[in-house]
N, C-alpha and C positions, 0 to 999 in steps of 0.2 A: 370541563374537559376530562378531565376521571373517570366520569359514567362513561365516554366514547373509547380510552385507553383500557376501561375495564371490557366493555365488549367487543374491540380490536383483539385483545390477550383471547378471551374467548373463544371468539368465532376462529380467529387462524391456528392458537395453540391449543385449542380444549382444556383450559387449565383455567380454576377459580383462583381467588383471591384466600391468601389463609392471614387471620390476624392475631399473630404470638404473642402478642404484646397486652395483659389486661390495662395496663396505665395508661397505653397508647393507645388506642382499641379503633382507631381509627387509619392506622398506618398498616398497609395492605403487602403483604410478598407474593410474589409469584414466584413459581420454581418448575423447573422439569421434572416431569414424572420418573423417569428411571433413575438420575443422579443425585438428585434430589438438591441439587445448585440452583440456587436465588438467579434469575436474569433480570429483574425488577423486584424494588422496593416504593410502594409509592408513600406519602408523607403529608401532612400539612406541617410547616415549618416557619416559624416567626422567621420575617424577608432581615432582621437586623443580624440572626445568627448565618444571613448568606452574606453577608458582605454590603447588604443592599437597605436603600434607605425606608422608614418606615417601620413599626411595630406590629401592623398586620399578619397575620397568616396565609399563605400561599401554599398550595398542592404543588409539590414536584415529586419529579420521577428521579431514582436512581440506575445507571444502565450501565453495562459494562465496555470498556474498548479496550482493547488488546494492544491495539495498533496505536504506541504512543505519538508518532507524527499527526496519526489522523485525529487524537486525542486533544492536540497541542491545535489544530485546526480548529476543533470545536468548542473548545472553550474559549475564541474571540470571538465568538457569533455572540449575539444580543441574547440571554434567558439562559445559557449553557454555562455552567459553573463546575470546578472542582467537584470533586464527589462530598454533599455534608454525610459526616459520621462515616466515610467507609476510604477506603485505601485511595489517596488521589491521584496515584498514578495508572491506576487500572479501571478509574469507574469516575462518572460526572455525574454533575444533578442537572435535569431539563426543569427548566420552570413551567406548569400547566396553565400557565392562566393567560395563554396567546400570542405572549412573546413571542417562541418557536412555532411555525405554521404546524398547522394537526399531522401532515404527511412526514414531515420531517419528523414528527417526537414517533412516527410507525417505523420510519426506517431506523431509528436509532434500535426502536426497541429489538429490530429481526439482528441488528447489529448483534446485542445484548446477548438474543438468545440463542446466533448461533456460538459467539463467543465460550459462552459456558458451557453446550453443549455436552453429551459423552464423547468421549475418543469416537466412539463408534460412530455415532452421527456425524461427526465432525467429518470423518474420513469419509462418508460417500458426498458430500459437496464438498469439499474445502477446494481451493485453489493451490497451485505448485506452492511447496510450500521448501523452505532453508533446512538444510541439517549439518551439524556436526558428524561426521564416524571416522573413527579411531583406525589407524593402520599397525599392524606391528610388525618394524621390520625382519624380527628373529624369525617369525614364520614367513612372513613371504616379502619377497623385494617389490616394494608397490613405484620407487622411484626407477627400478629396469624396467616394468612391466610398461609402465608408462614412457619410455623411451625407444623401447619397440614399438609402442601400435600407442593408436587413438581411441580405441574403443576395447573395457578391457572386464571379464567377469569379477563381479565383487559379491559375497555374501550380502543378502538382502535382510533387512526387518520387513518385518509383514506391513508398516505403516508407510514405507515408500511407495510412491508411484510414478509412471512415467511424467515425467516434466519436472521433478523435484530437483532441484540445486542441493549437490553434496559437496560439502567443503571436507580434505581428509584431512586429518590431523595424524601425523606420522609420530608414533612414541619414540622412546628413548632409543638411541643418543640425541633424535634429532629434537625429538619435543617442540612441534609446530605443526601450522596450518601449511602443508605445501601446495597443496589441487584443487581448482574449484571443477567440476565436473556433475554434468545431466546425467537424469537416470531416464533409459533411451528404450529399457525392454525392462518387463521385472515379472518376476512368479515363473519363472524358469525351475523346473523340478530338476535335484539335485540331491545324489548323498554321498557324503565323506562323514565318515570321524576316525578321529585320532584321540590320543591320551589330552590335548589343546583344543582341539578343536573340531564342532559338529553343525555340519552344513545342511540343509535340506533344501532351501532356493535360491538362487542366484538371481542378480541383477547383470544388464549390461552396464555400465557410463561411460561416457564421452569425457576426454580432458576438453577445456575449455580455456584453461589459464593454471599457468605458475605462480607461486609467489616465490621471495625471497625465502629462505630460511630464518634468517633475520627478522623477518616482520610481523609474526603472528605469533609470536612463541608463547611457550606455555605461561610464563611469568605475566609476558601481556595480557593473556587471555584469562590469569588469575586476580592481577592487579587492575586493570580497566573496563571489562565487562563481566568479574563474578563467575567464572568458570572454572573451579578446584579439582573435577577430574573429567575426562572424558574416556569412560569405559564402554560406550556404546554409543549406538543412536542417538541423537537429542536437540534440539531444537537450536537456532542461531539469536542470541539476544537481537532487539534492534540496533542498539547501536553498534552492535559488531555486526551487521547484515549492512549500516551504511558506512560505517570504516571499510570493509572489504568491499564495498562497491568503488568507491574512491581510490581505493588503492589499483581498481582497476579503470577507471574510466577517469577524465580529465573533464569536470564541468564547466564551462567558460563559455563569454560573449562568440559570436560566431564570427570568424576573418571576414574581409570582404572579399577575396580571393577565392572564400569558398563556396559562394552565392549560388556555381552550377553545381559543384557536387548537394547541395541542399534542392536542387531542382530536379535532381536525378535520383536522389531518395524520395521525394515526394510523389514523383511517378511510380517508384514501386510501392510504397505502402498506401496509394488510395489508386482507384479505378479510374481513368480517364475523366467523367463527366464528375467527379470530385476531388482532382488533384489541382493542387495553385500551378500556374500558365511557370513559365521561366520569368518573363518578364515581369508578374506581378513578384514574385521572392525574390530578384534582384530590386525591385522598388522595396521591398519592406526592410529587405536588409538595408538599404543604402540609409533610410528614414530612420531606423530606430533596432541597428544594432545590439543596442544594450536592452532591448524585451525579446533576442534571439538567443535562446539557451543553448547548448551542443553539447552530447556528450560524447568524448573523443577517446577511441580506444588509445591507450598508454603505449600498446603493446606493436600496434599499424600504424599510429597517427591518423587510423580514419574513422571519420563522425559515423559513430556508430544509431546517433539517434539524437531528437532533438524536439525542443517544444519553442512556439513563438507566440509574438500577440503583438498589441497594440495599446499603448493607454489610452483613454476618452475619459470624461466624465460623461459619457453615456449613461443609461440603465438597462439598456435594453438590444439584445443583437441583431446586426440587420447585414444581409448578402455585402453591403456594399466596404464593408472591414475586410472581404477578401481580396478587394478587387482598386481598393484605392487608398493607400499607401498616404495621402493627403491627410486621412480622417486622425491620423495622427496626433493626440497633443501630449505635449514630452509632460505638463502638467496634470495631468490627467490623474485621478483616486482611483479607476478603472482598468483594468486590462483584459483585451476581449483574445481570447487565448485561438487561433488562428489554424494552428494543427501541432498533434503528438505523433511525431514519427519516430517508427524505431524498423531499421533492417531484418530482415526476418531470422537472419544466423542470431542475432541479438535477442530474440524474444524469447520468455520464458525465463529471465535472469532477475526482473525483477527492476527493470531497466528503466517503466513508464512512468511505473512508481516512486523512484528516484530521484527524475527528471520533475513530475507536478511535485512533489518535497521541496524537491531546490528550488524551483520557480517561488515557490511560497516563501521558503525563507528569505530571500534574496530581497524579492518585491514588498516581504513586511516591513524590512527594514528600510525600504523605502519610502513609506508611509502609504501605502498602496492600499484600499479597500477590499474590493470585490473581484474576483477573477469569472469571466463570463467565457463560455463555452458553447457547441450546438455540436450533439452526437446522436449516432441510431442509436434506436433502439437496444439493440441487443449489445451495448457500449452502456447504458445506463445503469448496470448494477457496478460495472467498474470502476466508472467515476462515485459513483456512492459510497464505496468503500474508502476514496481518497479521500472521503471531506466535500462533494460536491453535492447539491440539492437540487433535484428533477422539479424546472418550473414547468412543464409541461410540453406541448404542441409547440416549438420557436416558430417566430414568425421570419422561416426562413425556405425556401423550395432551390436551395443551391444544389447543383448535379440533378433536379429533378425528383432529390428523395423528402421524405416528412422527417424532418428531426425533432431532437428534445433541447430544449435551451436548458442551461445545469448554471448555477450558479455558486460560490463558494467565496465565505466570509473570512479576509484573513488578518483585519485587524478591526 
């Protein structure tokens, strides 16, 4: 499998192999031409310094993940280990010798290399992405601005764009996270300066939500997620991107009270000939409440979004898990995941994401296996991003369209 990862790297990145190493001389890096950042290292590596039984030698791959959930996802799949010899919060080893199917060690690698990427590349694909920026009251009152209007000019960095989530962190005396707020317009041409301060483009953003004063303070954000100053722009750790999500939404089983309002989201976020009937979501909820996730805004008390499913000891997805509520077994290692709906005010938050996290943790703790799925097409690089693996064509013609059956190992 080396020779096919080496001509994968090849053919899509135009990049050889360099081998630094005289001792090693067979242990291969890859790196980006302009940053010159490693996105693979490949290796033969004795299987007893992986944890794994046997004196053997085995080729793995080292690859980067950002995204510590999705991280924490793929190191229970079978061949996917901590990262050997490199930072194991930020990087895994795949094992080459078939463990992991050929496709999934490709997707990990595009994972890798947009991971490392330059800023620059990075910013013409990335996805909305979190940010901290600092407010300061002495020049401008952002808690009146915000109490007049909904939507309000804020000094831009060149790396925001519309769809990004800004959380503001208001300085001293307040010293906290108060606003989560969309960036709705940006590259708005602009000029001020003063002896403080020099503007050249403006963004618009939307408030979204409050927090307390009390809740995000600087002390917190210095003591539980590693954040000692905020003098600009700068990225949201994960686990303060899932503390602030929580802080706004409520994840919990679904009432059975709220059966219609889950049949009435489900009409808006899928098209008639792919939305669940009323009648089959009041069967699924009444059957197996507890594989009905909801995320319930704090702020309305209303289910802003939600993911469901069904256990089986299935393997394989078929129409008939939409439609009969029956196929149910509470004993099930399986759960064939049913629909992610999220209201459309809701989207853009980071919300979906969220939601398949909690489902994972929840259900590993349950001793749960495999989470099965069936998405278009153009849904399959999202799910890949979470942890999920494109099995192909599913053997499903539900609504009449061709899906992909996605797969994801969580324990």
């Amino acid at each position: 499998m080396r020779d096919k990862v080496f001509t994968y790297i090849k053919k899509k990145y135009k990049v050889s192999p360099e081998y630094p190493w005289a001792k090693y001389d067979s242990n291969a890096v890859f790196r980006h031409s302009d940053n010159k950042k490693w996105f693979a290292l490949v290796m033969d590596v004795r299987k007893d310094k992986l944890g794994l039984s046997g004196n053997e030698y085995v080729d793995v791959i080292n690859l980067k993940i950002n995204d510590m959930m999705f991280r924490d996802i793929l190191i229970h799949e079978g061949g996917i280990l901590p990262a050997y010899h490199m930072n194991k919060e930020h990087w895994i080893t795949v094992l080459l010798d078939g463990t992991v199917e050929e496709d999934k060690v490709y997707d990990l690698i595009d994972t890798s290399f947009a991971a490392t990427a330059s800023k620059k590349k990075k910013e013409k694909t990335r996805p909305p992405k979190e940010w901290i920026i600092p407010a300061n009251p002495k020049f401008y009152d952002i808690e009146q601005a915000f109490d007049n209007a909904e939507i309000i000019d804020w000094k831009q960095s060149s790396s925001i764009k519309v769809g990004d989530t800004i959380f503001m962190y208001v300085a001293a005396p307040v010293s906290a996270i108060l606003y989560k707020c969309k960036a709705v317009e940006v590259n708005i041409p602009y000029n001020y300066r003063d002896k403080n301060l020099t503007i050249t483009t403006l963004m618009k953003i939307k408030l979204l939500r409050r927090y307390d004063p009390g809740q995000f303070t600087f002390d917190r954000l210095k003591e539980e997620y590693g954040i000692y100053a905020v003098r600009g722009p700068r990225g949201v750790p994960n686990s303060l991107s899932h503390d602030l999500m929580t802080e706004s939404f409520e994840f919990r089983n679904i009432h059975a009270d709220e059966a219609e309002q889950a049949a009435v989201i489900e009409q808006i976020c899928f098209p008639p000939n792919e939305a669940c009937s009323e009648k089959d979501m009041k069967d699924r909820i009444a059957k197996a409440p507890e594989l009905f996730l909801v995320a319930v805004d704090k702020a309305t008390g209303k289910i802003a979004g939600f993911l469901n499913g069904l256990s089986t000891n299935e393997n394989r997805f078929r129409d008939e898990f939409f439609t009969d509520a029956n196929l149910y077994d509470p004993e099930g290692k399986n759960i064939m995941l049913l629909g992610l709906d999220v209201l459309p005010e809701y989207r853009g938050q980071g919300l979906a994401r969220e939601l398949v996290y909690e489902y994972v943790r929840r259900e590993r703790k349950n001793g749960r296996r495999i989470l099965f799925l069936t998405c278009l097409q153009p849904k399959v690089e999202m799910y890949t991003k979470m942890g999920f693996h494109d099995e192909g064509i599913a053997n499903s013609s539900w609504g009449g369209e061709e899906w992909h059956e996605m797969s994801c190992v969580i324990s």
